[in-house]
C-alpha positions in Angstrom: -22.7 5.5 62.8 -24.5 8.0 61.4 -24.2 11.7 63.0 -27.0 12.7 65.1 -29.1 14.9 64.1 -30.8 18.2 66.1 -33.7 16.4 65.9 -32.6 13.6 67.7 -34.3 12.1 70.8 -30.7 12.5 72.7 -29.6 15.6 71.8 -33.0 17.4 72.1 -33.2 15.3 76.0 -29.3 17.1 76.6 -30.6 20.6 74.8 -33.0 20.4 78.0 -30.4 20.9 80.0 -30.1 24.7 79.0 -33.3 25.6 81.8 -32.7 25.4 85.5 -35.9 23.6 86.2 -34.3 20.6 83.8 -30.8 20.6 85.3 -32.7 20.6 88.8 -34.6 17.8 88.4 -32.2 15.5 86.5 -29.1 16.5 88.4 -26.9 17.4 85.4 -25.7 20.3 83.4 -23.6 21.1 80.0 -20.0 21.8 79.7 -19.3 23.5 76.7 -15.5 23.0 74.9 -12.6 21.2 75.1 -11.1 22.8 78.4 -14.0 22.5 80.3 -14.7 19.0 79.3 -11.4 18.0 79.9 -11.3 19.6 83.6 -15.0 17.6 84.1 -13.1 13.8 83.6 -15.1 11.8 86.5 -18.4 14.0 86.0 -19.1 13.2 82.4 -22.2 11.3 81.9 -22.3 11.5 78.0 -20.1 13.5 75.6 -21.6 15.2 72.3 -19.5 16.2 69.6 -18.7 17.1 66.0 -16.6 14.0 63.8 -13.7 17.1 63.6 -13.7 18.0 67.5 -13.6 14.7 68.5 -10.6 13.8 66.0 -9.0 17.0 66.9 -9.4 16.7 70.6 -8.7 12.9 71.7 -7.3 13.9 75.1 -10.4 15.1 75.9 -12.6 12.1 74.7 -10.0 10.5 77.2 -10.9 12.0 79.6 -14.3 11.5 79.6 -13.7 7.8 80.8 -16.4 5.1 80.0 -19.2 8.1 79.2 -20.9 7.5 76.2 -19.2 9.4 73.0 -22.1 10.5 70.2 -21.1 12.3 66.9 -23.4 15.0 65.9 -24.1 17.2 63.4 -22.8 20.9 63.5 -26.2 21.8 63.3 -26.8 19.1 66.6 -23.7 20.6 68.4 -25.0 24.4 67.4 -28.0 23.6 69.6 -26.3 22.0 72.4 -24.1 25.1 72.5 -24.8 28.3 73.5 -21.7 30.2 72.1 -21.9 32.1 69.3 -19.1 30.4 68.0 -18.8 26.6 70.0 -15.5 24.6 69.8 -17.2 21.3 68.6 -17.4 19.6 72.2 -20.4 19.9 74.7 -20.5 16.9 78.0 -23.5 16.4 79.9 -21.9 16.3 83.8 -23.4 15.2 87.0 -24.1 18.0 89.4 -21.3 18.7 91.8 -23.0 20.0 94.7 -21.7 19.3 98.2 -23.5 19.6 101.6 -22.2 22.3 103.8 -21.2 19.7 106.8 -19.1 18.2 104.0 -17.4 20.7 102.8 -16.6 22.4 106.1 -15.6 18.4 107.4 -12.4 19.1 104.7 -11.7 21.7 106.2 -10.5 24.1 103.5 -8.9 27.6 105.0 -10.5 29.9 102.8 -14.4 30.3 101.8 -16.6 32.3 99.6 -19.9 32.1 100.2 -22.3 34.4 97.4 -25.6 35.4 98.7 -28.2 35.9 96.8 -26.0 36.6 93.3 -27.9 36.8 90.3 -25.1 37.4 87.7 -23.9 34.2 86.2 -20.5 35.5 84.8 -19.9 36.9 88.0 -20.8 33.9 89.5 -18.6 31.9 87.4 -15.5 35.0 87.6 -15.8 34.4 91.4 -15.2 30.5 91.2 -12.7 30.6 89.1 -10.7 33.5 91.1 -11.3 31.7 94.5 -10.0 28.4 93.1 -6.8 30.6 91.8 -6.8 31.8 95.2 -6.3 28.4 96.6 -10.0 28.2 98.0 -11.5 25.1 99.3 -15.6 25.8 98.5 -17.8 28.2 97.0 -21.1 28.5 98.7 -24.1 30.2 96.8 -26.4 31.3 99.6 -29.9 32.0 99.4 -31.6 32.9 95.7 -28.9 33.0 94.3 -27.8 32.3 90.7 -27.4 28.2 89.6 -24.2 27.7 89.5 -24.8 25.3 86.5 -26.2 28.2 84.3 -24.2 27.8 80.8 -21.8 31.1 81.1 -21.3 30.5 84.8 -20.0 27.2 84.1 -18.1 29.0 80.8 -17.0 31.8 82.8 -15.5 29.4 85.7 -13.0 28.2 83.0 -12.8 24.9 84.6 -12.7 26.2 88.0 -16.5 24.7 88.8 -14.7 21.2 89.0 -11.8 22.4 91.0 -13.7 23.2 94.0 -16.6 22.0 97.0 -19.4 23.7 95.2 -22.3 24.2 98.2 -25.8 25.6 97.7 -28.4 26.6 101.1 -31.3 28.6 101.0 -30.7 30.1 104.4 -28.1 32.6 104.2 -27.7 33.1 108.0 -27.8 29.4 108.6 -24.7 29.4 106.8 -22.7 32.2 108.4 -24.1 30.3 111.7 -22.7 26.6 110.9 -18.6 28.9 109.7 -18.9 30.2 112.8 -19.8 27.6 114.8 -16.6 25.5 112.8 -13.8 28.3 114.2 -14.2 30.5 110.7 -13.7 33.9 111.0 -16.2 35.7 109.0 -15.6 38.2 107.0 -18.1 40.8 105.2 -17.1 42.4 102.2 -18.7 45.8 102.5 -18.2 49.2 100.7 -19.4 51.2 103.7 -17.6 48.5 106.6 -15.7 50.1 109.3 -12.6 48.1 109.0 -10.2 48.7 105.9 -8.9 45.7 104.2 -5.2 46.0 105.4 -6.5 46.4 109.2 -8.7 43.2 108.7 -7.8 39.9 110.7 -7.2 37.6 107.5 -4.3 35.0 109.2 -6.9 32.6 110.4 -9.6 30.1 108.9 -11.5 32.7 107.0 -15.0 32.6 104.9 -15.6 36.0 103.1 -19.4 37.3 102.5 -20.2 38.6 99.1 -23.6 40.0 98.6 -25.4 40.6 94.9 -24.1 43.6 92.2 -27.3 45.8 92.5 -27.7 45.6 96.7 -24.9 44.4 98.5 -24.9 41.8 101.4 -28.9 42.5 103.7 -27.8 44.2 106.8 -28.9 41.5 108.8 -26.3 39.2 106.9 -23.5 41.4 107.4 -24.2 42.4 111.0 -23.9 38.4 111.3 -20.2 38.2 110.2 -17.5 39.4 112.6 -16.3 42.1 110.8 -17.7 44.5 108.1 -14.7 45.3 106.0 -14.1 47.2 103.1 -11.2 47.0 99.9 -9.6 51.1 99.9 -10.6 53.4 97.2 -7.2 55.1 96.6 -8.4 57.0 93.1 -11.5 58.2 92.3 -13.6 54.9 91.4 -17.0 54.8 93.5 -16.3 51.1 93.8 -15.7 48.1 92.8 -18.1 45.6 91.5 -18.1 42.4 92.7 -15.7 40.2 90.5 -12.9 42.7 91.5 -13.5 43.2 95.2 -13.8 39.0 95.2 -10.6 39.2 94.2 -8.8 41.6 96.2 -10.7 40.1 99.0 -9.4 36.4 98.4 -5.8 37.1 97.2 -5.1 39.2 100.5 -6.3 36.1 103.0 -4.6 34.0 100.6 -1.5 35.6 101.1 -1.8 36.5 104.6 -2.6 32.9 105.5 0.8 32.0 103.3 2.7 34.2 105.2 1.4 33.3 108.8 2.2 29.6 107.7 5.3 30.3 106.9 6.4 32.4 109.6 5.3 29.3 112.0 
């Protein structure tokens, strides 16, 4: 078969896919290279790529099941892609979101919920660090960032498909339905009164993350049971959100490891 061309009805109907309105309305996003592909076997609805990436990387055309495989051009691909320099390989992949009630009915012991983050690589940093910190679900709360945006999915490294991936327009609706399932919740603050070592991490615990430029709104915070902030031992203002994510997840992580295992 001949390649397919960037002009071609398919790859211009997948190129949609870059706008949020698109991926809204058809339920499906792109996953760009081989290691995101690869971690998106059982999402793939079609899989676009050059004659050398798809030689090069079987595995992944594996993977990708009883999807449709297309060859296209390197011209085609460079349009699907939005890398500066793509690896060959971009999937179309059915949305992964969750409803909260699900998520929460798994019962995962730790939770990040982002409200109102607008950053995409600090949305897709986040999902990848809460998966390495054996979180169940990601929650992205009120207008907040998709999710599905190109370099969060890039910046998720694979994460995205990892985890219960949960998106509510009502912040405080959320915080309501962890509470009322036995989570302790947990508001990552800068200004909190409780220091991240004093913090009561052993338990079920969802951690509140507001956006890079403003924070969490006060009435969110004042919602979770404790305000808690990550020590500033040097002379750093703060930290921005990727980083404090992280502190923030890897010490319930551990804590919840080391209550377990004292049990």
């Amino acid at each position: 078969m001949t390649p397919f061309s960037a002009r071609s009805p398919r790859v211009l109907s997948a190129r949609k896919l870059q706008r949020r309105r698109a991926r809204d309305q058809a339920g499906l996003f792109l996953a760009e290279g081989p290691q995101a592909v690869r971690e998106a076997a059982g999402h793939v609805v079609e899989l676009f790529g050059t004659a050398a990436a798809l030689e090069l990387h079987g595995d992944v055309v594996g993977a990708a099941g009883d999807a449709p495989v297309w060859t296209v051009t390197d011209a085609a691909l460079d349009g699907l892609a939005e890398t500066v320099h793509p690896q060959g390989l971009v999937a179309v992949c059915r949305a992964l979101d969750v409803p909260l009630t699900d998520a929460l009915a798994r019962r995962p012991r730790l939770i990040a919920v982002l409200c109102e983050i607008r950053d995409p690589g600090n949305a897709g940093t986040v999902l990848r660090t809460a998966d390495a910190a054996g979180a169940g679900a990601v929650v992205f709360a009120g207008d907040a960032v998709d999710p599905y945006n190109g370099k969060a999915v890039r910046s998720s490294a694979g994460s995205l498909f990892h985890l219960d991936v949960v998106r509510d327009a009502d912040p405080l609706a959320v915080v309501k339905a962890l509470k009322d399932g036995g989570y302790t919740v947990l508001a990552a603050d800068g200004y909190g009164p409780v220091a991240l070592p004093d913090a009561p991490l052993k338990n079920d615990t969802a951690w509140l993350f507001g956006s890079e430029a403003h924070g969490l709104p006060p009435e969110l915070a004042g919602a979770a049971d404790h305000r808690v902030r990550v020590p500033l031992y040097g002379r750093a203002e703060s930290l921005n959100l990727a980083a404090a994510a992280a502190v923030c997840l890897y010490a319930s992580a551990a804590e919840q490891r080391s209550h377990r295992a004292d049990l």
